[in-house]
C-alpha positions as a printed Julia matrix, in Angstrom:
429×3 Matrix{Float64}:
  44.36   10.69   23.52
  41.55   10.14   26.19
  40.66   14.21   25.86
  40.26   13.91   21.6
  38.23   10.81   21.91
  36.27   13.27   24.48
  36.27   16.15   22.11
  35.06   14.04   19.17
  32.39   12.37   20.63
  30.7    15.6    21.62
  31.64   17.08   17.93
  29.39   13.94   16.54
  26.63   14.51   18.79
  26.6    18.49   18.12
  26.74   17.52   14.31
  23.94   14.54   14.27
  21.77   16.55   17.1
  21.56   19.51   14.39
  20.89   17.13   11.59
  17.82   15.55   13.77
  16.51   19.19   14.46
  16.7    20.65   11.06
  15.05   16.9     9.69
  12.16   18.1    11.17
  10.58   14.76   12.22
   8.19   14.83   15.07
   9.49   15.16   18.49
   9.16   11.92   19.77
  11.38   10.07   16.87
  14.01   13.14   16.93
  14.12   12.17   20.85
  14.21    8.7    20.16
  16.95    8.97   17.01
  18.97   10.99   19.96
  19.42    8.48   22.55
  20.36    6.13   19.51
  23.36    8.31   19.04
  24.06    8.99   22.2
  24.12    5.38   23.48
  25.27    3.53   20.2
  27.58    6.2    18.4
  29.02    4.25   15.82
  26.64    1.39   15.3
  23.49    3.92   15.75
  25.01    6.0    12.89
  24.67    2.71   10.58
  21.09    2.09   11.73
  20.18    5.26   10.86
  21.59    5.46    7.83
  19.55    1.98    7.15
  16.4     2.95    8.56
  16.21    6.1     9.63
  17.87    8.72    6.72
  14.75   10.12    4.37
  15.37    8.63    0.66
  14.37   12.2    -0.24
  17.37   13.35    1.28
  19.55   11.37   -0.72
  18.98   12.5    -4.13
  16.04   13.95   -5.61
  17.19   12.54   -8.8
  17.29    8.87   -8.23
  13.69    8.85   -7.09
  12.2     5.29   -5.81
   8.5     6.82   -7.12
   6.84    9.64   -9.34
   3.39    9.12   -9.92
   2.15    8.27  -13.54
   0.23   11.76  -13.5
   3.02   13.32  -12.84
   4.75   13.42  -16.28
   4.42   11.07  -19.76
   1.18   10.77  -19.14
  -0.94    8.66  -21.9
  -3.27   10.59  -24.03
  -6.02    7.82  -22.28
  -5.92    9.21  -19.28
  -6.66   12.66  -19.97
 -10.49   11.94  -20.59
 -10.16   11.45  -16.71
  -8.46   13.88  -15.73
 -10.25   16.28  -17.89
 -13.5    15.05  -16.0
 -12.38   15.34  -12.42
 -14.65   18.55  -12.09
 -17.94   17.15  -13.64
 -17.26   13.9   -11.33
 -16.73   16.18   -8.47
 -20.78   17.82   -9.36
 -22.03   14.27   -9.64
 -21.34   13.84   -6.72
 -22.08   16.65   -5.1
 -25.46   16.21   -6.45
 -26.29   12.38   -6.59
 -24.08   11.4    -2.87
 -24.62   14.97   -1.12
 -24.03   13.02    2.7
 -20.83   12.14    1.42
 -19.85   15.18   -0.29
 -20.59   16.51    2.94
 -17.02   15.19    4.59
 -15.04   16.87    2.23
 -13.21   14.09    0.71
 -13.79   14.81   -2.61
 -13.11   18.12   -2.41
  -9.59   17.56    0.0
  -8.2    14.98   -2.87
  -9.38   16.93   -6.35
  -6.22   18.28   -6.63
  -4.31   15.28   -5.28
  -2.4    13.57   -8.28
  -1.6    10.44   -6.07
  -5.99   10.37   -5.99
  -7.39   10.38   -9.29
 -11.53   10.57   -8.94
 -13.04    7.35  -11.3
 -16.49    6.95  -12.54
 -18.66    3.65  -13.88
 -16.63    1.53  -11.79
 -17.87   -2.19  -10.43
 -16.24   -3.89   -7.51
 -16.28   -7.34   -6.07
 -15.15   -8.34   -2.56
 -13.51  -11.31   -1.83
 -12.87  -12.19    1.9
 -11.31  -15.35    1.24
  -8.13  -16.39   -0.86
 -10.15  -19.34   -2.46
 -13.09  -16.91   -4.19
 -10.13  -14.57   -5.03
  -7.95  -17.03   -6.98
 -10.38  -18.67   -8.59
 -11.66  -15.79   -9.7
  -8.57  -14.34  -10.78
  -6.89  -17.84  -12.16
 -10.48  -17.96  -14.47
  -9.5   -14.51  -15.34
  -6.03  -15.39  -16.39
  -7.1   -18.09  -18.32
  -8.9   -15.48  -20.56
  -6.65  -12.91  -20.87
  -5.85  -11.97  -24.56
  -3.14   -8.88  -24.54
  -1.74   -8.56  -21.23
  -0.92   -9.57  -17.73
   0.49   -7.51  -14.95
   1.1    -8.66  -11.74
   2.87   -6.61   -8.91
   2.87   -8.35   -5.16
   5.05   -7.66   -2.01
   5.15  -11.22   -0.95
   5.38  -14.11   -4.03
   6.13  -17.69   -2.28
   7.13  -21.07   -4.25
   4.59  -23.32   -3.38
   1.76  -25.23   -5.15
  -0.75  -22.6    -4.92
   1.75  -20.57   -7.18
   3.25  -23.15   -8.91
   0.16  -23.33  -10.32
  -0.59  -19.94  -11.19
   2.7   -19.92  -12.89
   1.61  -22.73  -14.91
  -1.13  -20.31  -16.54
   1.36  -17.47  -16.87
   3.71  -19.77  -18.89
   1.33  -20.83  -21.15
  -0.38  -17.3   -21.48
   2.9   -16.04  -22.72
   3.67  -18.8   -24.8
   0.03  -18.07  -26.86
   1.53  -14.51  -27.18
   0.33  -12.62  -24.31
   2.47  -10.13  -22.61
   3.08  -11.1   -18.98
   4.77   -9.12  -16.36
   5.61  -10.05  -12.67
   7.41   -6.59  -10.61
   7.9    -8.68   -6.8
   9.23   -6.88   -3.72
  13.25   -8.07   -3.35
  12.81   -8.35    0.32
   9.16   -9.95    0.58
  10.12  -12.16   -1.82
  13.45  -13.6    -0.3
  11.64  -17.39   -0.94
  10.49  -17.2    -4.59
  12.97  -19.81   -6.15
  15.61  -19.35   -8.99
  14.11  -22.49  -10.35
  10.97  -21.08  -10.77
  12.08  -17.55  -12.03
  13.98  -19.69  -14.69
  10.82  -21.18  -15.81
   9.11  -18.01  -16.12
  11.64  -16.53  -18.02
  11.79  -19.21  -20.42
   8.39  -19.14  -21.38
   8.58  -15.15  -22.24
   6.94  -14.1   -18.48
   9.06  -10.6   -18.06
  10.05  -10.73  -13.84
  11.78   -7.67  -12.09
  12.69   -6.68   -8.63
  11.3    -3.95   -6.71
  14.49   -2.13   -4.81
  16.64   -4.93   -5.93
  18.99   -5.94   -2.89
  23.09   -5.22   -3.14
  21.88   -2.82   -6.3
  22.83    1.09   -6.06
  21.8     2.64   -2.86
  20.08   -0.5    -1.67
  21.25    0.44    1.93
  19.78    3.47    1.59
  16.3     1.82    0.25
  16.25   -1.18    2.34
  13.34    0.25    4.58
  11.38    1.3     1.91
   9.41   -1.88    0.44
   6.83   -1.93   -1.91
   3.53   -3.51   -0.15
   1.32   -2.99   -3.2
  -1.06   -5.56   -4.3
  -1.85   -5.22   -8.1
  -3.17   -7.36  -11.23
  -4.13   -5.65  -14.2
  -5.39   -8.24  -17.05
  -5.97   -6.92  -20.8
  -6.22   -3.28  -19.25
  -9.61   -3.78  -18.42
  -9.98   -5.82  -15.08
  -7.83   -5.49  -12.03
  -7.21   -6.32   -8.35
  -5.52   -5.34   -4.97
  -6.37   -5.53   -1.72
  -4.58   -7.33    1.44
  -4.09  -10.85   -0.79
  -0.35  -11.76   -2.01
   0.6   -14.61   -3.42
   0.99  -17.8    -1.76
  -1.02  -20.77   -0.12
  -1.54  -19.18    3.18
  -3.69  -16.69    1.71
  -5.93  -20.32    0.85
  -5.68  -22.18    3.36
  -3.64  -20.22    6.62
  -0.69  -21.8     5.96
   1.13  -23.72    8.58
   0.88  -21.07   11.01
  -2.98  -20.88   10.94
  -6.07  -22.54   10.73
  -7.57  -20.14    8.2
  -6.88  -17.02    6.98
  -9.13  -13.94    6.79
  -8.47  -11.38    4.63
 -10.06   -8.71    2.03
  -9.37   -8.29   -1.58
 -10.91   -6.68   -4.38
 -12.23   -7.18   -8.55
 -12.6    -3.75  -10.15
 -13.88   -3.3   -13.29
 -14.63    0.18  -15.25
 -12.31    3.62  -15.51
 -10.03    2.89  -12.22
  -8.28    0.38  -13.7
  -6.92    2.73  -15.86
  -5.02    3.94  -12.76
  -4.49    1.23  -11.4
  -2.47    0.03  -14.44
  -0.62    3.64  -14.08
   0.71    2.43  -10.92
   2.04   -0.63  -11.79
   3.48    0.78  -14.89
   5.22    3.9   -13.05
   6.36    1.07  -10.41
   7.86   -0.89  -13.47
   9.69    1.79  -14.73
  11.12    2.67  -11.7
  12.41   -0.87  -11.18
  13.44   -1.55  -14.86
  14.17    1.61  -16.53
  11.56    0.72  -18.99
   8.78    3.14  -20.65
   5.64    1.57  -21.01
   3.41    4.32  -20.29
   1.48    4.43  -23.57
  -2.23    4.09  -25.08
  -1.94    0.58  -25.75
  -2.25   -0.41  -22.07
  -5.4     1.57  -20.96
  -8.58    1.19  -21.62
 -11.15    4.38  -21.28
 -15.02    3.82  -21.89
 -16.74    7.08  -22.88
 -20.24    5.72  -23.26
 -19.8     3.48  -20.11
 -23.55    4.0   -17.48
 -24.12    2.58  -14.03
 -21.2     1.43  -11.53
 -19.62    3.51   -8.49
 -17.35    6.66   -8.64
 -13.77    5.33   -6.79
 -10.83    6.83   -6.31
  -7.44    4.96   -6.39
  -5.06    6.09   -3.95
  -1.57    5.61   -3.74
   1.3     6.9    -0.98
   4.97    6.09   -0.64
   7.84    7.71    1.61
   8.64   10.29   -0.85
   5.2    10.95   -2.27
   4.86   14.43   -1.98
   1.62   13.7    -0.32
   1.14   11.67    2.41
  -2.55   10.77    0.54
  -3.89    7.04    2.58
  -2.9     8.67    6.19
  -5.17   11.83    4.83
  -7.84    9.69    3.84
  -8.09    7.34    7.48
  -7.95   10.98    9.57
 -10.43   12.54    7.57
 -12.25    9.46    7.22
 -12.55    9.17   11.05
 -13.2    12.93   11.51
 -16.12   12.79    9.72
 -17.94   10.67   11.08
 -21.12   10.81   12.06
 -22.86    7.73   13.65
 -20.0     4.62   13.01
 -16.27    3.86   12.35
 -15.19    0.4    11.74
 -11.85   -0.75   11.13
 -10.14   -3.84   10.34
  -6.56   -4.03   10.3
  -3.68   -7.18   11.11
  -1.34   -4.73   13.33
  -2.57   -1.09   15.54
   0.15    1.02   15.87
  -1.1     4.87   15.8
   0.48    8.09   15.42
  -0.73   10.25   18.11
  -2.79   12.49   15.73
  -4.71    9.16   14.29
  -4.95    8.39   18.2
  -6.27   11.45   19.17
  -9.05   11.79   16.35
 -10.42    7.81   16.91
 -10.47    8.82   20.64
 -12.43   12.38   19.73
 -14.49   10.6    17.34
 -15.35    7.85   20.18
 -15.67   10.44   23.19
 -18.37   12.66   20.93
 -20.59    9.42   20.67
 -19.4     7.47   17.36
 -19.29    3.84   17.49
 -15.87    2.64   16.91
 -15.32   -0.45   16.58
 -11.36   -2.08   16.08
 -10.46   -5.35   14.98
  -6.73   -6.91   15.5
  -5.3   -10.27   15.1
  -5.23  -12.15   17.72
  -3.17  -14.54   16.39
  -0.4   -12.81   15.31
   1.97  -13.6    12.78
   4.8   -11.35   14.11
   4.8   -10.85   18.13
   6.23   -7.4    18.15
   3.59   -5.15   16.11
   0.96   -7.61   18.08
   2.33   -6.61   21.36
   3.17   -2.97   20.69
  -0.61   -2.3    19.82
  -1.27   -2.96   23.55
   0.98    0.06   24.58
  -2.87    2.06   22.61
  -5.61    0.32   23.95
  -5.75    1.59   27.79
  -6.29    5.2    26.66
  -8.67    3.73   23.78
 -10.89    1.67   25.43
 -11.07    4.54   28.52
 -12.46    6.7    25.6
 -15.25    4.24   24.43
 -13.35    2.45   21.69
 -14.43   -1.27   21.28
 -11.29   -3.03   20.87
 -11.7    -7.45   19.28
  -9.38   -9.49   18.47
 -10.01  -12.08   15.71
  -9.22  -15.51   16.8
 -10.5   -18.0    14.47
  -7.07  -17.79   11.87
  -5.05  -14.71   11.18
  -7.08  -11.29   10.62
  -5.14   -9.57    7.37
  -7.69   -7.39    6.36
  -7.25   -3.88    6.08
 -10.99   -1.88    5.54
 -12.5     1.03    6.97
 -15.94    1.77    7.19
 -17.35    5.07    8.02
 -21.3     5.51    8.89
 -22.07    2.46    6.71
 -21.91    4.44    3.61
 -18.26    5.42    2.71
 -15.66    2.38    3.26
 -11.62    2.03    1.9
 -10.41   -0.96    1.22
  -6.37   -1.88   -0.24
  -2.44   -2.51    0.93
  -2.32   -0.48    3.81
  -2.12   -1.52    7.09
  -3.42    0.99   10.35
  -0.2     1.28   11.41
   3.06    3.52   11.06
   5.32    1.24    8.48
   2.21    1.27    6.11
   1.47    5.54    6.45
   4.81    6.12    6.15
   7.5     3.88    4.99
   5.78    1.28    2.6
   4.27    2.16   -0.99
   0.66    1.38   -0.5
  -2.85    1.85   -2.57
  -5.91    2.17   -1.47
């Protein structure tokens, strides 16, 4: 008995040890993933299955994400994607220092980063200016609302945002609400019963205990998005709830960055949301009525929108911070809650820092979960040995998630500088 329990155990390991190799994950995590195994055979085999199996690998046809470029696209779009090569020459020609990193030329055939033109943006660092601003903008909606968030609480701050949503659908205007199952464990039954009532539409992002939810539990959707009457929209590092106001009981304040877009990205913006939606509900909505394309628009910014997700066939936001930091010339600032680096992103910040280049990192310093605080330190010797200025921000918690590059170039959106946002979360930048 003792001699099969022997032979099957090393049967197992030969089995999941081949599995690990052919997975072709990067050394360290097939090493780590190993000793799992080894150490924990049964239970390790359940946490992997939770955390660790690719949703890729499961089944290519119950995809969690497809881009809205991808397929069904709506004829309003095209004008955009028709002028991705003239918008490429503008900028060639009008921002030649920036052309110069080779951004615009690495993501012109990335579907998962559409190039934007005429585009107006205003920052809001903190949650007061943003929900006012986006309450007042609520209030005036006349066709549509769509709202996607990984974290939606059940507190006044929403209460009363919920108010306006009820009585914008009520007067006839389509309102949405997609929420992330897990980040939103607390939104109340109560309150989703209200919604409902008043004709606001609510669905779950990877709904728990639904088909494959095991599979998917690891896999949230961190997006940011509101898209009102197709023609104004938001995102940034903002979700909803009163901590975002105020810091919560936690904090004293809260800092943060969040974004007002107007002009041709929100047409992609609302893409996203509306590819999320069908992916969560099954339902179409990808048509002309929800976009919004200005032919004769002048002025504004070019911007791209740019989205990544575990099985994105592109891993498009961890492009844009390496290349981002590899070009850089003079500066690199960064602003992100958690720092917890793949050793490529480690090794180009300390490059970029060794060559001269300011960089410049700041971290919570209050932290709102200890681990990612404390695993950041595990970095910093090797960082600060190569010139990197590491700060942590002190006065409430830091949730902003920017980079800046020379002054000139900056990204701003959902993802965080650490592994969980590059590679497990859906994110938009």
């Amino acid at each position: 008995m003792t001699a099969l329990i022997v032979v099957a155990f090393y049967l197992y390991l030969i089995v999941t040890l081949i599995y690990l190799l052919l997975d072709n994950r990067q050394p360290a995590v097939t090493f780590a993933w190993a000793l799992v195994f080894i150490l924990l055979p049964v239970l390790g085999l359940v946490l992997y299955i939770i955390f660790g199996w690719g949703w890729r690998k499961v089944s290519k046809r119950h995809k969690l994400h497809s881009q809205f470029t991808d397929e069904n696209i709506a004829t309003a779009i095209l004008p955009l994607l028709k002028k991705q090569l003239p918008l490429k020459k503008h900028i060639e020609t009008n921002f030649p220092s920036f052309y110069a990193r080779g951004l615009t030329e690495m993501f012109y055939t990335d579907p998962d980063a559409i190039l934007t033109d005429h585009n107006h943006i205003q920052l809001y660092f903190q949650g007061k200016e943003k929900f006012d601003a986006l309450m007042e903008d609520i209030k005036n909606a006349e066709k549509s609302i769509h709202l996607e968030y990984y974290i939606w609480r059940s507190d006044w701050l929403t209460e009363k945002i919920e108010d306006l949503l009820c009585k914008k659908a009520e007067e006839g205007v389509e309102v949405r609400i997609l929420y992330d199952s897990l980040g939103s464990l607390s939104m109340k039954r109560k309150r989703k019963k209200k919604l409902e009532k008043s004709g606001v539409v609510l669905a779950p992002f990877s709904k728990l205990l639904s088909r494959f939810w095991v599979y998917r539990l690891n896999y949230r959707n961190h997006r940011k998005i509101v898209v009102i009457d197709s023609k104004i929209a938001y995102s940034g590092g903002m979700n909803m709830g009163e901590e975002y106001l105020t810091g919560g009981e936690k904090f004293d304040m809260w800092r943060d960055t969040h974004f007002r877009i107007t002009g041709n990205a929100v047409n992609i913006l609302q893409g996203v949301f509306l590819t999320d939606w069908r992916n969560s509900t099954d339902e179409d909505l990808i048509r002309d009525e929800y976009f919004f394309y200005e032919p004769e628009a002048r002025g504004g910014l070019p911007a791209q929108i740019i989205t990544s997700g575990p099985d994105s066939k592109r891993r498009s936001i961890n492009k844009l911070f390496f290349n981002l930091i590899n070009s850089a010339q003079k500066s690199i600032y960064i602003q992100s809650p958690y720092l917890i680096l793949e050793p490529a992103m480690q090794t180009v910040l300390q490059s970029a820092a060794l060559k001269g280049v300011d960089v410049r990192v700041i971290i919570a310093g209050k932290p709102d979960f200890w681990v990612p605080y404390w695993a950041a330190f595990t970095y910093m010797e090797e960082m600060l040995e190569a010139g990197i200025k590491i700060y942590h921000y002190t006065k409430g918690f830091m949730h902003a998630k920017t980079v800046i590059v020379d002054s000139e170039v900056f990204t701003i959106g959902t993802a965080n500088f650490d592994i969980r946002s590059l590679q497990l979360n859906y994110e938009l930048n």
